[in-house]
C-alpha positions in Angstrom: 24.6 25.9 -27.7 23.6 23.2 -25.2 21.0 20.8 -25.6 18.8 20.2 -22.6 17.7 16.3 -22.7 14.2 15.6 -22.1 13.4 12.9 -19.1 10.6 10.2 -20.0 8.6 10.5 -17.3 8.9 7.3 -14.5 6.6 4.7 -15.2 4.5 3.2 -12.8 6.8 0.2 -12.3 9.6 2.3 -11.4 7.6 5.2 -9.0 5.5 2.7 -7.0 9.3 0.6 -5.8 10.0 2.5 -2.4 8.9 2.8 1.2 5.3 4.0 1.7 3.3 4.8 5.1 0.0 5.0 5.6 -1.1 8.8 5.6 -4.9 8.2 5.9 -7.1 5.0 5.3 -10.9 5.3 4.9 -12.5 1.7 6.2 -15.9 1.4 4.2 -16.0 5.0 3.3 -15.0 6.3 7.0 -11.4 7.8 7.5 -10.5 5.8 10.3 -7.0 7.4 10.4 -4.9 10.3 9.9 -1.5 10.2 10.2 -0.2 10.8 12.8 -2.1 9.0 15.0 -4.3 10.5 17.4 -6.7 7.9 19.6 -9.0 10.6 20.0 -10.1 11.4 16.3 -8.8 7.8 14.3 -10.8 4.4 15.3 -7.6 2.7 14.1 -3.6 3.0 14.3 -2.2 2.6 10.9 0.6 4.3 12.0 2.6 1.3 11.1 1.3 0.4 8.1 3.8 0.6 5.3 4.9 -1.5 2.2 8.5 -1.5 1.1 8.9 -2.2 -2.4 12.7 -3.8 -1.9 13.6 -4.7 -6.0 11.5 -4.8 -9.1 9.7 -8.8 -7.2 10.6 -8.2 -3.8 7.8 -6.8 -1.1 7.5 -6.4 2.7 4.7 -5.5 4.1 3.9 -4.7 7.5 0.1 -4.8 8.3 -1.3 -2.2 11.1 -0.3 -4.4 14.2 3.2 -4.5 13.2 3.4 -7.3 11.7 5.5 -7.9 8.8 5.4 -10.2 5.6 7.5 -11.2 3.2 6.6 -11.6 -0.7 6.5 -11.6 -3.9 4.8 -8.3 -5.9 3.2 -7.5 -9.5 1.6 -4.7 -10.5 -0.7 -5.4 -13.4 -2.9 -2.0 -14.8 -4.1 -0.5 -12.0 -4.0 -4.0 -9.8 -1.1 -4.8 -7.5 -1.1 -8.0 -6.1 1.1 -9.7 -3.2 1.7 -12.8 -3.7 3.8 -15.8 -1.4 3.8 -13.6 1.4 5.7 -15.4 4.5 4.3 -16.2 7.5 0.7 -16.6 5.9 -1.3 -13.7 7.2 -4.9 -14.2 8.1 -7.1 -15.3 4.8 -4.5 -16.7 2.5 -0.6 -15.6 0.9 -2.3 -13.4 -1.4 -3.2 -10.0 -1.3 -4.8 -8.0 -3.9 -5.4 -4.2 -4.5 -7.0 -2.5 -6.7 -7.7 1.1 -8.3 -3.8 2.0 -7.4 -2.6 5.6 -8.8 1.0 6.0 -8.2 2.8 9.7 -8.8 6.3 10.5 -6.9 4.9 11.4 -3.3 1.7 9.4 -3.2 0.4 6.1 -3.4 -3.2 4.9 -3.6 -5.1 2.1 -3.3 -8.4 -0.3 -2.3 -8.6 -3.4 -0.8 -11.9 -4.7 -1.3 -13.8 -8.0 -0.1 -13.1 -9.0 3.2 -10.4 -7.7 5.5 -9.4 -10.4 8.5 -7.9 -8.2 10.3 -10.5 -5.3 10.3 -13.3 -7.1 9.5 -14.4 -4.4 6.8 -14.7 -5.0 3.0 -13.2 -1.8 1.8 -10.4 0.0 2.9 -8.8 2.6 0.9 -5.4 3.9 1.3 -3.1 6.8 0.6 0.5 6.2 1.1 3.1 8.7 1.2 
């Protein structure tokens, strides 16, 4: 007889290290967009919103006009915070989200207070 060996589930640490795209953000409650894009239903291209997760430190994100940062990333609970991003973006090297729920195909997440770029003070993501 053969013994089937049982797979610990992934942790969070391990699921969350990939590429993700933005699928749909809500800006202060609103879905602003739907991937993919379509100007006449979204009030904003996130289209190129991602975060690459590229070892267990390493981060890039690039932001919803294309432009990418480099950084440093820690996810603590349900907080993930990026940290020594390079060039600066907007508002400081630091950027924190909060109430992120990771599974294989989707990640999730808020950034609350203040958003430079947007100008809103809570955007929620899903990532695939």
């Amino acid at each position: 007889m053969g013994c089937k060996k049982k797979t610990e589930p992934k942790s969070a640490l391990e699921l969350i290290q990939k590429t993700w795209r933005a699928q749909e953000v809500k800006e202060d409650g609103t879905t602003a967009y739907t991937a993919p894009y379509d100007a006449a239903n979204d009030t904003r291209d996130y289209s190129s919103f991602k975060l690459e997760f590229t070892s267990g430190t390493d981060v890039r994100l690039t932001e919803s006009d294309g432009n990418p940062f480099n950084g440093k990333w820690t996810l603590n609970g349900s907080t993930l915070t990026l940290s020594n991003l390079s060039p600066e973006p907007t508002g400081g090297n630091t950027i924190t989200y909060t109430n992120v729920a990771v599974t294989e195909t989707e990640l999730r997440l808020t950034r609350a207070g203040n958003n430079p770029k947007t100008g809103k003070s809570n955007t929620q993501y899903t990532l695939q």
